[in-house]
N, C-alpha and C positions, 0 to 999 in steps of 0.2 A: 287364343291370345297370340299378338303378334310379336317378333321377337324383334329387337333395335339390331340392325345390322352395321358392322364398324369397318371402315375404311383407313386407309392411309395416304395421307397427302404426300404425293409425290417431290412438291416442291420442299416444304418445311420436315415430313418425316412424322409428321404430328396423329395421333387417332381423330379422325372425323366420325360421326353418327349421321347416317343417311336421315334426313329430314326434308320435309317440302321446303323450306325457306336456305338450306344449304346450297353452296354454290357446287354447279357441275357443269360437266360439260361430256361430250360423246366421241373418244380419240382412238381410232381404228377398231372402231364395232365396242366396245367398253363403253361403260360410263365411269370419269371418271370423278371423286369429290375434293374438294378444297376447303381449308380451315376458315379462307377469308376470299373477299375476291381480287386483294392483292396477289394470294400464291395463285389465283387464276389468273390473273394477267399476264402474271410471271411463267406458267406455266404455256400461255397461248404462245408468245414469245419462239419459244423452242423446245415443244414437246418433245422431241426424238431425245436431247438433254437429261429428261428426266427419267430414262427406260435404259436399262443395259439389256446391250441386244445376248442371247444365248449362247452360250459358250460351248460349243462344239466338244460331244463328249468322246473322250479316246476310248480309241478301240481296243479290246481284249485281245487274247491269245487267239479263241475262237473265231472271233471278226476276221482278225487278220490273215485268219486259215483260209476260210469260207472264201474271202474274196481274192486270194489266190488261186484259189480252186474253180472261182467262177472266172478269173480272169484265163487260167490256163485252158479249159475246156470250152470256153467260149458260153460259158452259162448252163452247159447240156450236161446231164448227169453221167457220171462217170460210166465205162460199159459193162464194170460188173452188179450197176443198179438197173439194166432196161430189160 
């Protein structure tokens, strides 16, 4: 049995259900689905609008060692590791 897979309209926020007769469309390798093909217009418009790009995650205590440590040594592991 096959299972109904659900989506979110980017534009309106709404649940869609993947079906053959739904509106879609293909935006950077995705498929994406739409409630009507108003929020697809809307959506054709100015896709990048409807995507918040990723928020750059802060770096820990260890990050910020590490990349001191690569930047002082030049990348090459310290001389009591060789």
């Amino acid at each position: 049995m096959k299972t109904q897979q659900n989506f979110i309209d980017p534009v309106c926020q709404m649940t869609v259900s993947a079906q053959k007769d739904t509106p879609a469309t293909r935006w950077e390798g995705e498929t994406v689905y739409f409630c009507s093909d108003s929020c697809k217009s809307e959506f054709m418009l100015k896709p990048k609008n409807f995507f918040k790009a990723a928020e750059p995650r802060r770096m820990g205590f260890w990050q910020k060692y590490l990349n001191r440590l690569n930047k002082a040594t030049g990348g090459k592991p310290p001389s009591c590791c060789q």
